[in-house]
N, C-alpha and C positions, 0 to 999 in steps of 0.2 A: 464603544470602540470607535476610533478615528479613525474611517474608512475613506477619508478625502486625502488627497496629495497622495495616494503610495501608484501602485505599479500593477496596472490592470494584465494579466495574460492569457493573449486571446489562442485558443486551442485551436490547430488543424490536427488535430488526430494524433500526435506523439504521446510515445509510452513514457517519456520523462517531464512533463505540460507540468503536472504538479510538481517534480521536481525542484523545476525553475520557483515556480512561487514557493517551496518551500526556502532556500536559498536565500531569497528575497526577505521571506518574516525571518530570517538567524539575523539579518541587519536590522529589526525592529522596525521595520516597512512595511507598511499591510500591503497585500497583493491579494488580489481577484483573478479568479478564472472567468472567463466568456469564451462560449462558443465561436468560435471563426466568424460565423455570422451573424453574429450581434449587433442590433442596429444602433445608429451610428449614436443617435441620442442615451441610449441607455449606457454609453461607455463615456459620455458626454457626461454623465450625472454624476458620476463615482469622482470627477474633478481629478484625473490621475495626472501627476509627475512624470510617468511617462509609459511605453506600450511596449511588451513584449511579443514578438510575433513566432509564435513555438513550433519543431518540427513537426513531423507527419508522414506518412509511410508512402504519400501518394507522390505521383511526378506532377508539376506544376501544367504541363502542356499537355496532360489529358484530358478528354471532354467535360469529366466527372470530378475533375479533381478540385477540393475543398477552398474555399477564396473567404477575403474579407473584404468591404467595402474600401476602395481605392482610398476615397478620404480620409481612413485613420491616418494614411501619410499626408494629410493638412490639417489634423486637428492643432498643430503650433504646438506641439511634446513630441519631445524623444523620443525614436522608435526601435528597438532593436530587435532585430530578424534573425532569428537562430537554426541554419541547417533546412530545411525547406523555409520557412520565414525569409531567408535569403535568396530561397530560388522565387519568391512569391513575389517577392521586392524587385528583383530584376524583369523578371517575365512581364509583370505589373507595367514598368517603367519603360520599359522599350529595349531591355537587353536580351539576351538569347540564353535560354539552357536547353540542352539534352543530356540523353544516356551517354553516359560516363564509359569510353573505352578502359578504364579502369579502375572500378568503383574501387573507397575508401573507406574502411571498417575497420575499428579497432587503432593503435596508436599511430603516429604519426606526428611528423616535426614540423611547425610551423614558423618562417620565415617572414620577422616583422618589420613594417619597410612605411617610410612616410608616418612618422610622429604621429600616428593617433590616438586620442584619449582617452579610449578603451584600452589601451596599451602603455599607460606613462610609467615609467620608471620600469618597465621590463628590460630582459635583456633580448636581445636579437633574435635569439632562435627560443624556442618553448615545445613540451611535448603534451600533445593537445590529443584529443578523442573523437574518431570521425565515424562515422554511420548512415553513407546516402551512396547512392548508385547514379545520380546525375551530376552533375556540373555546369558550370555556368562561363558560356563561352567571351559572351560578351556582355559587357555592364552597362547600363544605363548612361545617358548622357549628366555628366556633373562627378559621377561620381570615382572615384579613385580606389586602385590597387594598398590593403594596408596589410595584408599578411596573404603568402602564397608555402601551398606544400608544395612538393616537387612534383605533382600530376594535375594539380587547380588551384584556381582563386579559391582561398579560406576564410578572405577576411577583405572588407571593402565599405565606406562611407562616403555618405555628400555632407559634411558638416551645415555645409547654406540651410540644407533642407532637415536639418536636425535626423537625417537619417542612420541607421549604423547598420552593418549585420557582419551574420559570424556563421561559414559552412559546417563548422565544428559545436560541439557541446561544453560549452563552461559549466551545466551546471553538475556535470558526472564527476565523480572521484578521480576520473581517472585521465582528467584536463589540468597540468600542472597550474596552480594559483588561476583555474579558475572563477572563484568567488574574487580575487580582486579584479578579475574583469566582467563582472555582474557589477560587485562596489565602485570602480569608476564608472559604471552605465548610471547605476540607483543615485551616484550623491556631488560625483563630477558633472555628468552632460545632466541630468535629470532635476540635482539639487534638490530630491528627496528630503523627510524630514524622519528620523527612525524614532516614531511615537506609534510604536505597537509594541505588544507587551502580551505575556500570561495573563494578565490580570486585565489587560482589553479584552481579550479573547473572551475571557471568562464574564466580563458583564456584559460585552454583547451577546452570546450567545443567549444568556438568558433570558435575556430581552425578545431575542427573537423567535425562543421558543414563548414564551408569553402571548407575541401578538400570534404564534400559528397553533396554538392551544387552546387561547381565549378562557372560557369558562368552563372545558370543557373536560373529561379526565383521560387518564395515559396509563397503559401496561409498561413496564419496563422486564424487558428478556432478560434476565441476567445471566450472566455465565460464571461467573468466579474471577472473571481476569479483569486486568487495569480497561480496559477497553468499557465494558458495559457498565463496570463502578464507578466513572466517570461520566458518563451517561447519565446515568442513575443521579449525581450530585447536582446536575449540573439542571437536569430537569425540577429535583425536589425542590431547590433554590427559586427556581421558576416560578412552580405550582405548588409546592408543599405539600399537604395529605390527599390532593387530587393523582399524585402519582400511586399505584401500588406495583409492586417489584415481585415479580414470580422467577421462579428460581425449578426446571423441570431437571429431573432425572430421567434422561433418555435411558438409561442404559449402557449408554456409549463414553462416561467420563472415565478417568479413570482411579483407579486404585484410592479409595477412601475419599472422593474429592468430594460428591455429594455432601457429606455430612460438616467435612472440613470447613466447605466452602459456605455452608448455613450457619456458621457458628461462627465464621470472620465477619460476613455481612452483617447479621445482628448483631455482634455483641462489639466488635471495633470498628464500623462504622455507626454502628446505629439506628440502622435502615431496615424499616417494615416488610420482610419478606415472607411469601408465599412458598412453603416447596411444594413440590408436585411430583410425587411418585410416576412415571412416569411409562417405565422400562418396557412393558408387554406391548401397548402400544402400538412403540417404537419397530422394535425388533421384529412384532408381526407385518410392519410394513415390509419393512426388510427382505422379510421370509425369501428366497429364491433371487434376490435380486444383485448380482453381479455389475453390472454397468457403473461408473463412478460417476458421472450425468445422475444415471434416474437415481445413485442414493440419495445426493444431494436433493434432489428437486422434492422426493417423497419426505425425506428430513423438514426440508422447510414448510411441507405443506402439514405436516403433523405438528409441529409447529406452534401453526397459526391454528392450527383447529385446537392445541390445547389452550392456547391463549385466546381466542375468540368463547372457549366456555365460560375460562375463569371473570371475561369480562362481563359476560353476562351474569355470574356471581356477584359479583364486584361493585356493579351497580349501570352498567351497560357504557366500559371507555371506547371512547372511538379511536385513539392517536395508539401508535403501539412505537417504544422508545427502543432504538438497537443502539450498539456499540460499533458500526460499522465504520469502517479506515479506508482511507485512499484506498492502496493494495489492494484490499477487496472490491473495490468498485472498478476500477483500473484490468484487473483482470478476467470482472464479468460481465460487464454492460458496457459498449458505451455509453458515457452521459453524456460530458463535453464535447467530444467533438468523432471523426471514423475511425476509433482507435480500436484495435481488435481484439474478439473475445477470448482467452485463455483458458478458464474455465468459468462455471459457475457457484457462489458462496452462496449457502443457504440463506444468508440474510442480507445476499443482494438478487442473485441473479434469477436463486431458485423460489422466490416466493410465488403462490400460486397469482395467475390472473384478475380472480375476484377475489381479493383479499378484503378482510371487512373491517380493514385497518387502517388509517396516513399514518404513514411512517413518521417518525422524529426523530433523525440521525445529526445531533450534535455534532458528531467528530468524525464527518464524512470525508474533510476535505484535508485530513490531518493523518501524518504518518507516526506508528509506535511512540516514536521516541517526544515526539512533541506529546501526547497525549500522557506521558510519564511525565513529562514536565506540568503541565495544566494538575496533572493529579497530585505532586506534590506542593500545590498553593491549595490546592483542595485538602492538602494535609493526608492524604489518603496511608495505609499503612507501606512501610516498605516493604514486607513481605509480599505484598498485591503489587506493588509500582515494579519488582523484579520478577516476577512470575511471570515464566515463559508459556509466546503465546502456545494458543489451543485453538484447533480451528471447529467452528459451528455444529457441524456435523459428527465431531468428535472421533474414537476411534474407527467408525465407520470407516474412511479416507485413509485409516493407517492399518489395516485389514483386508488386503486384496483375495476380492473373490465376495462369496456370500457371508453375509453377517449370521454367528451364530454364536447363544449365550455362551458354548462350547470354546470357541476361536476366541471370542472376547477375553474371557478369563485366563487364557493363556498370552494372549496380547497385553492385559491389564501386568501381570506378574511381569514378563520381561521388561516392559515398559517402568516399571516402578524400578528395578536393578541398574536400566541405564542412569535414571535420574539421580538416585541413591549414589552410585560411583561419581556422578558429574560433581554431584555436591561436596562426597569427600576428597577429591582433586583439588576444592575450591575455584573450580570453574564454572559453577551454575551462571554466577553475574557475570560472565567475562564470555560468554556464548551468548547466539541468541536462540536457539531451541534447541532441546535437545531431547532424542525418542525412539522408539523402536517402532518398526513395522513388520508387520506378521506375513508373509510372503504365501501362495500357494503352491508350493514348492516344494517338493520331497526329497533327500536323496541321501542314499547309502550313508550310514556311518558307524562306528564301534565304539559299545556303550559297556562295561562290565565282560570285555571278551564274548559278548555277542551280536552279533549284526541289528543295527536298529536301522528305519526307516523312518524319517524324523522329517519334520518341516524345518524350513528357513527362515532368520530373523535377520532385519535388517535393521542394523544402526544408524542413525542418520543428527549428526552434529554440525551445523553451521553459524558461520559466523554475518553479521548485517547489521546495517545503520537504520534501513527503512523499510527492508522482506521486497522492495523492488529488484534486489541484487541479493546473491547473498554469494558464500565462498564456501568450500567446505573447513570443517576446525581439524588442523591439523594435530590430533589428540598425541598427549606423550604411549607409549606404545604398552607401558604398564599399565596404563587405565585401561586402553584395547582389552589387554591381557584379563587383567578382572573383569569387566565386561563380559567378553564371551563364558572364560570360566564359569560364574556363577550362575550365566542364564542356560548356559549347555546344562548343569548343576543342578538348577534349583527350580528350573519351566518342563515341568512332563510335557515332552513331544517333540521336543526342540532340540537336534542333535548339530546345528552348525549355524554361525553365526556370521555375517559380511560387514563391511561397513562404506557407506555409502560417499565416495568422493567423488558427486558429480555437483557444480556450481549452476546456480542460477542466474543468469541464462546459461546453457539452454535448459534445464531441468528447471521444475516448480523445488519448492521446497517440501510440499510435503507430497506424497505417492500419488495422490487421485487428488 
């Protein structure tokens, strides 16, 4: 992979850091994440085209607040400062920001003014995506006014000093055209060269798990979904029969997925899998445990204790392989930079302390859809490359309340009716998850002319490009219809049915 000339992006703590680089690789531009503080030689070596300096939750003129070394603005490459990036650049420079008499969230029209090259061939006004609470009174000396909303400066450069920024977010959906104001930063001021590829991706990674593998062997977690079976290829290509691929029945899949999912792995991939009966376990962790924190964290550490025996079986692997994605790390740790924790994924945030594992996360820094792309030059099947995701912990997280084998199998059945109807809709591919949640919630209903006292099921169908965002799916109202029917119908216990149209932000996607 040609990892030289692309578009280094240096993290202060924003939820959309990846975003921007992902953006960047759709123009076939390799982009790098770096910490904010990254020194100065090691963003020296990557030989980039040019820097992006990405938002961040913090205010630029507090004591605390996240910096990168001044000089990236003299390394002689284009820099573009996006939304704090801009207040970093200013403050930096000698210009002034504070609190914003009236922060900017959500859309707004940006007035574009002095011909800059981030902006050629626009039209004058643009509706653009704002998300910051300060502003920036005064600009630095050199630099010029190039796009203004009607409460701040949006938009400001020193061409001399190859500098640019932008108070707004081009790389969100919901910044009209923009990617063409990324594409004039990447191939106008920058002069990028777009040699990244699938198929870069894919030999470098291999590579690079080679050199952090060595001679040495690897468990790979599988789950069933495009996520871990991409994983899985991408290490065996590596290491070859140094990987072995365990495949655990918590307990917590759902409805026939166990066995389905051991019969796709072997027999249309071809891949040496382990199952691991699993379920008692599991569920005996469980026992009593309400909190969606400690399911998670006791999930992951059961886990690794089933995976640290098998490796002892196995022949004693040290490296343990996940399927882990932006989204997930994004929401449980920070890694890059003070971005804040949302929750924790068992195969990020909840793993135990002393783990007797290094991890090999392939496709850490990669969102769904790209990792559906890598898997079909992996040839993977399309049945896997559309299966919607499942999260770690499985129905645990879609079971509020105590885990028990009792609730499970009433979750499992509803859950298998929504998926069923999505299908015969012909909207399975045209969603991106779609599932039910077992609510602990009771309440009056009439079942055969007698009063029942039933639990509550929630529907929950949305739609997303990367699970950073999602929307709800605004289902035709006949599927509704069958939907509840059938599971009022056909689920003992379950006398009423809701359906869930809250968007992310501010709701997660899935319940815990």
């Amino acid at each position: 992979m040609n990892e030289r000339g692309g578009i280094v992006v240096l993290d202060f703590g924003g939820q959309y850091t990846q975003l921007i680089a992902r953006r960047i690789r759709e123009q076939q531009v390799f982009s790098a994440i770096l910490p904010c503080w990254a020194a100065l030689e090691e963003i020296r070596k990557l030989e980039p085209a040019g820097v992006v300096l990405s938002g961040g939750p913090s205010s630029v003129y507090d004591p605390q607040a996240p910096a990168c070394d001044p000089a990236v603005l003299g390394l002689g490459v284009p820099v573009l400062g996006i939304c704090y990036g801009l207040q970093w650049i200013a403050h930096t420079l000698g210009g002034q920001v504070r609190r914003a008499e009236r922060p900017e969230y959500g859309r707004a029209e940006l007035k574009i003014q002095n011909g800059s090259e981030l902006f050629r061939g626009f039209p004058r006004q643009l509706k653009i995506w704002n998300s910051h609470g300060d502003h920036v009174l005064a600009l630095p000396a050199g630099f010029r006014i190039t796009g203004q909303t009607n409460n701040a400066v949006s938009a400001a450069e020193d061409p001399a000093r190859k500098i640019y920024a932008v108070q707004f977010h081009p790389e969100v959906q919901h910044t009209d055209r923009g990617t063409e104001i990324l594409q004039n930063f990447i191939f106008r001021i920058c002069g990028a060269q777009p040699n990244w590829s699938g198929a870069s991706f894919i030999s470098g990674t291999v590579e690079a798990i080679r050199r952090q593998v060595g001679e040495g062997r690897a468990i790979c977690a599988l789950s069933g979904g495009v996520d871990s079976a991409v994983a899985a290829l991408l290490v065996h290509r590596a290491i070859g029969d140094r990987l072995s691929n365990v495949f655990v029945d918590t307990g917590l899949l759902r409805k026939n997925e166990y066995q389905q999912t051991l019969e796709l792995l072997r027999e249309r991939l071809g891949l040496n899998v382990l199952g691991v009966p699993a379920a008692e376990r599991f569920l005996a962790r469980l026992k009593g445990v309400t909190d969606p924190e400690e399911k998670r964290k006791r999930i992951g550490a059961e886990f690794i204790g089933v995976f640290a025996e098998k490796a002892r079986e196995l022949g004693g692997a040290r490296f343990l392989v996940q399927g882990t994605l932006y989204p997930d790390v994004i929401e449980s740790v920070s890694v890059r930079g003070p971005s804040a924790t949302i929750k924790t994924h068992h195969n990020v945030g909840g793993l135990p302390a002393d783990m007797p594992f290094t991890l090999v996360e392939p496709l850490r820094d990669l969102f769904k859809d790209e990792v559906r792309r890598i898997g079909r030059e992996l040839d993977l099947p399309e049945e896997m490359l559309t299966k919607h995701p499942f999260p770690g912990p499985g129905l645990a997280v879609r079971l509020l309340g105590e885990v028990t084998p009792e609730r499970l199998a009433t979750l499992r059945e509803a859950d298998a009716i929504v998926v069923e109807e999505i299908r015969r809709a012909g909207l399975y591919e045209k969603v991106w998850q779609a599932f039910a949640v077992l609510l602990p919630v009771r309440s009056v209903g009439v079942m055969g002319d007698e009063r029942s006292y039933g639990f509550t099921v929630a529907v929950r169908v949305v739609e997303s490009e990367d699970a950073m965002t999602a929307d709800w799916s605004r289902l035709p109202a006949d599927v509704l219809e069958r939907i509840s029917t059938r599971v009022v119908s056909e689920v003992v216990g379950i006398n009423r049915v809701i359906y869930d149209i809250s968007s992310k932000p501010p709701s997660t996607i899935e319940w815990e």
